[in-house]
C-alpha positions as CSV (number, residue, x, y, z in Angstrom):
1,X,101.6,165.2,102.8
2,X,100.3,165.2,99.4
3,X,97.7,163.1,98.1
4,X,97.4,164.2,94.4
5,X,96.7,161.5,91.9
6,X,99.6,160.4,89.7
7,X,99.0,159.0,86.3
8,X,99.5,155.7,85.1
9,X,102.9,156.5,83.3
10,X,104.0,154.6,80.5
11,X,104.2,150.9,81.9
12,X,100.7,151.3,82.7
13,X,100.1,152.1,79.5
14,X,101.7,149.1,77.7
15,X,99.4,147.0,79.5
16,X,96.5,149.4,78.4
17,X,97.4,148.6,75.4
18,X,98.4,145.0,75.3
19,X,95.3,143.6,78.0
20,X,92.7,145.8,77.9
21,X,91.9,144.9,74.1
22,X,92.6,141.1,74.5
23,X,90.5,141.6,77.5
24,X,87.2,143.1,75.7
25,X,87.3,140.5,72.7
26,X,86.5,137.8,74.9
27,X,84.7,139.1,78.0
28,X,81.9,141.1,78.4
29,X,82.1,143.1,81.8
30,X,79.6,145.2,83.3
31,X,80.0,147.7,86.0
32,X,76.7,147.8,88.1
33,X,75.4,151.4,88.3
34,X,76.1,153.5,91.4
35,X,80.0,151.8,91.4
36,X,82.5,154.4,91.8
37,X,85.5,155.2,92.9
38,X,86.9,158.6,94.1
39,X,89.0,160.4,91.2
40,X,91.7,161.5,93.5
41,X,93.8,160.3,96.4
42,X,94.2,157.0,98.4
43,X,91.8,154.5,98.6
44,X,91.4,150.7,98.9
45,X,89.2,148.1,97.2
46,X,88.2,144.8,98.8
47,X,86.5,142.6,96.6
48,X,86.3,138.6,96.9
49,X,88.7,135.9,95.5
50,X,87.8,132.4,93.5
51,X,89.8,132.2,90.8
52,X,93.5,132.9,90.1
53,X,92.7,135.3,87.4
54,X,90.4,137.6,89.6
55,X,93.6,140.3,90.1
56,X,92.9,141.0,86.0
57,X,89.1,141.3,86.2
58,X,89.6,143.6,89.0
59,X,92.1,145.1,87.5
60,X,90.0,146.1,84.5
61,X,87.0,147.0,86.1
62,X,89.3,149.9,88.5
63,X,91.1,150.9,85.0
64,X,87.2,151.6,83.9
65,X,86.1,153.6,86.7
66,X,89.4,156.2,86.0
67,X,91.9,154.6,88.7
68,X,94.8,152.8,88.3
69,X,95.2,149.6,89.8
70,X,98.0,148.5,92.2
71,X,97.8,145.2,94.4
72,X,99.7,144.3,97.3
73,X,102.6,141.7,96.5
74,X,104.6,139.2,97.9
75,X,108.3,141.1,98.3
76,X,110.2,137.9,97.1
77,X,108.2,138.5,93.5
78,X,110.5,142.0,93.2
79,X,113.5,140.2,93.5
80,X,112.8,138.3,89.9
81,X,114.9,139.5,87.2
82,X,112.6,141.1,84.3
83,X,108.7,140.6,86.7
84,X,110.3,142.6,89.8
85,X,111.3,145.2,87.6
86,X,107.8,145.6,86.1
87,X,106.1,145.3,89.6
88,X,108.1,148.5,90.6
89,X,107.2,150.4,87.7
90,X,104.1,149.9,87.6
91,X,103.6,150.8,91.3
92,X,103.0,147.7,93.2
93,X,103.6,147.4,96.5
94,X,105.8,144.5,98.5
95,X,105.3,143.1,101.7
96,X,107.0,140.6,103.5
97,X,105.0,137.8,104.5
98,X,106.7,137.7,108.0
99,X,105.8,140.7,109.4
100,X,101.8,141.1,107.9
101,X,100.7,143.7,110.6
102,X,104.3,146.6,109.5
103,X,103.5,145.9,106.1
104,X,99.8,146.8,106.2
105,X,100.9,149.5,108.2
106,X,104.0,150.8,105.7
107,X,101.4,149.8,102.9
108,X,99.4,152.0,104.1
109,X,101.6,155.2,104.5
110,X,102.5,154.4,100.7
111,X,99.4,155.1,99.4
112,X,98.8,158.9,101.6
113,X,102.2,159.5,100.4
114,X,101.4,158.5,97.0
115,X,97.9,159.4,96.7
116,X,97.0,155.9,95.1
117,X,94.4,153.3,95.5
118,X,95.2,149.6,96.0
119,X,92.9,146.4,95.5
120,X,93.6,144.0,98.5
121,X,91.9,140.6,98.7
122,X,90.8,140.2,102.2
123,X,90.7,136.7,102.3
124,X,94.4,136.5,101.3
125,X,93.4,133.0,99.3
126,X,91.1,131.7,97.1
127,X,87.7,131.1,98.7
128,X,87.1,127.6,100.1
129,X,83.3,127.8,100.7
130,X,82.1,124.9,98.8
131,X,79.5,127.4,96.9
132,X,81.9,130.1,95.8
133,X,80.6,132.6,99.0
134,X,83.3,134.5,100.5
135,X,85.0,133.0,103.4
136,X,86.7,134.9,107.0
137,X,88.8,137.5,106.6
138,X,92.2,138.8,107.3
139,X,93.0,142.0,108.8
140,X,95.2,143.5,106.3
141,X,92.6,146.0,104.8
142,X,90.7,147.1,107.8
143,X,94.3,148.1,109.5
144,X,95.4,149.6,106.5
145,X,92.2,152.1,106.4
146,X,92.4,152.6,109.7
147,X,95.9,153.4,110.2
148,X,95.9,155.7,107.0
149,X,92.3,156.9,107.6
150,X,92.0,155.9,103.9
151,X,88.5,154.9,102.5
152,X,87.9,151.1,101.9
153,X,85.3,150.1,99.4
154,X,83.9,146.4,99.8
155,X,83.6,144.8,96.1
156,X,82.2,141.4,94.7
157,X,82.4,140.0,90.9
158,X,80.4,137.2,90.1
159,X,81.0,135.2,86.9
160,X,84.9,134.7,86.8
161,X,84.9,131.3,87.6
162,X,83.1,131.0,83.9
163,X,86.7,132.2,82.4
164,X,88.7,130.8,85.0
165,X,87.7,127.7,87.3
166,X,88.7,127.8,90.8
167,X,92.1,126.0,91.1
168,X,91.8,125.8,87.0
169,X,94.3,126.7,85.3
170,X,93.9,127.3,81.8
171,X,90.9,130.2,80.2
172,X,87.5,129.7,79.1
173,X,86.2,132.2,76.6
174,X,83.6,130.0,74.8
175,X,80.5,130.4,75.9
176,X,81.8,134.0,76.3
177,X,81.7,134.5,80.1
178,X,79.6,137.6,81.4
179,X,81.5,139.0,84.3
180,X,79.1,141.5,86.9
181,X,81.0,143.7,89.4
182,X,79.6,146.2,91.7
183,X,81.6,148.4,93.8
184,X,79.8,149.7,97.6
185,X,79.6,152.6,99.9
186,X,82.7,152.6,101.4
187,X,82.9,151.6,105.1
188,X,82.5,154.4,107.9
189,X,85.1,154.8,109.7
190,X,84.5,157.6,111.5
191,X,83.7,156.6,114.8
192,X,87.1,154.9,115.4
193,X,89.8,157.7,113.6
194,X,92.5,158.3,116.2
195,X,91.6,155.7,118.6
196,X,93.7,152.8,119.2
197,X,93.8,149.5,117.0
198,X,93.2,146.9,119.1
199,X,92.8,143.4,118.1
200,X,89.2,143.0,119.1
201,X,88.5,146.0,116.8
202,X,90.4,144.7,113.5
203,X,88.4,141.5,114.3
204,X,85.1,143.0,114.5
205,X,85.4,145.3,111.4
206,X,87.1,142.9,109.0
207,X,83.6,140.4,110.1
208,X,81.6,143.7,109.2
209,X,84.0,144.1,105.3
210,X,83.3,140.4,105.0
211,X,79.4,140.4,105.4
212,X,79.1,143.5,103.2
213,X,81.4,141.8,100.8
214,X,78.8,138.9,101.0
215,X,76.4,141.4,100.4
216,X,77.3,142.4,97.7
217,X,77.5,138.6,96.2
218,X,74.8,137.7,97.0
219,X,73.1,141.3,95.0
220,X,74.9,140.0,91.7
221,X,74.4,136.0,91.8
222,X,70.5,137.3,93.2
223,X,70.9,134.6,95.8
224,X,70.5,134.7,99.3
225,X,73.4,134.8,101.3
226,X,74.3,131.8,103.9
227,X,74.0,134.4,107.1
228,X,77.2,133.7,108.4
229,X,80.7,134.1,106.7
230,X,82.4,130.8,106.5
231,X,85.3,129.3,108.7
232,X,87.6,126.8,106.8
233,X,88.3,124.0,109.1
234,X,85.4,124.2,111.3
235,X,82.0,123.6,111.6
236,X,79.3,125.4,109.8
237,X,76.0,124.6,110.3
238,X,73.5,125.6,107.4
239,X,75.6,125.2,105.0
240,X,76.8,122.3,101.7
241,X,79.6,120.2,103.0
């Protein structure tokens, strides 16, 4: 099974061209040191969600560390005349809402095949912790790593919400907004390749992605973290209402 990098190809390169500029006049981003990504085959990044307009910043910031980004999108989206068309070329990949568990799994097999990274928000929604801190999980990235043995890389950006508010929907480049993202270790995986995917695994891991996700909020907004990961529609003690 191959796993050698492809290149961006030309629709990639139309956005290159169109976003990446627009992008640099009215952001300043900066990559904390140490963040990296590996040149060649699969991979997935993890980051947290806020603001509708996180896939770009995200985007961007993979384009600058030499991969090329690819998210995981809703199937019916690649049935739109003109939008599915670009989706396909530009490598994203469709699931089908209905069946969440196959598609992280055939997701999964795309990228080995492929050699490609994805970007995958965990949370599968914006956040709704009250103070912008990530909130629980869902499985899709910690079964997709396992399944594919494929290395996942928690990630956190801190300062989108100052071009785009959460739920806004129009951009805010004045005050120019400063946008920080740092990329970690990726998670070891080791211990579990070849065993079975149990429930009660995916559970715990995806509570381990979300913490160091947390983490690595809480390094760039130089905060303390709350020290557990929030719940929507429960209680929380410790924390704003």
């Amino acid at each position: 099974m191959s796993t050698k990098r492809k290149g961006p190809g030309p629709w990639w390169r139309l956005a290159q061209v169109v976003i990446l500029p627009l992008f640099s006049a009215f952001v300043t981003m900066r990559i904390k040191p140490g963040s990296s990504l590996p040149q060649d085959g699969p991979f997935i990044v993890a980051p947290n969600h806020y603001s509708e307009i996180d896939p770009i910043v995200m985007g961007v910031a993979v384009w600058r560390m030499g991969r090329t980004p690819r998210f995981l999108a809703k199937a019916s989206l690649f049935r739109i005349p003109v939008l599915g068309f670009y989706l396909r070329k530009t490598g994203q990949i469709p699931v089908e809402r209905e069946a969440r568990g196959n598609s992280a799994i055939d997701a999964a097999h795309r990228l080995m095949e492929s050699g490609q990274g994805v970007i995958v928000y965990p949370e599968g929604t914006l956040t709704r912790e009250p103070d912008l801190w990530p909130m629980r999980g869902k499985s899709g990235a910690i079964r997709m790593a396992l399944e594919g043995d494929i290395p996942l890389y928690p990630a956190a950006h801190w300062g989108t919400q100052m071009l785009m508010a959460r739920y806004g929907k129009k951009i805010s480049v004045k005050p120019r907004p400063q946008i920080d993202v740092v990329v970690g270790e990726p998670m070891d995986l080791s211990a579990y390749r070849g065993k079975e995917i149990s429930k009660e695994l995916v559970d715990r891991l995806t509570d381990e992605l979300m913490h160091a996700i947390q983490e690595l909020v809480a390094s760039l907004r130089g905060e303390t973290p709350p020290k557990s990961i929030f719940q929507p529609g429960t209680i929380n003690p410790g924390r704003s209402a």
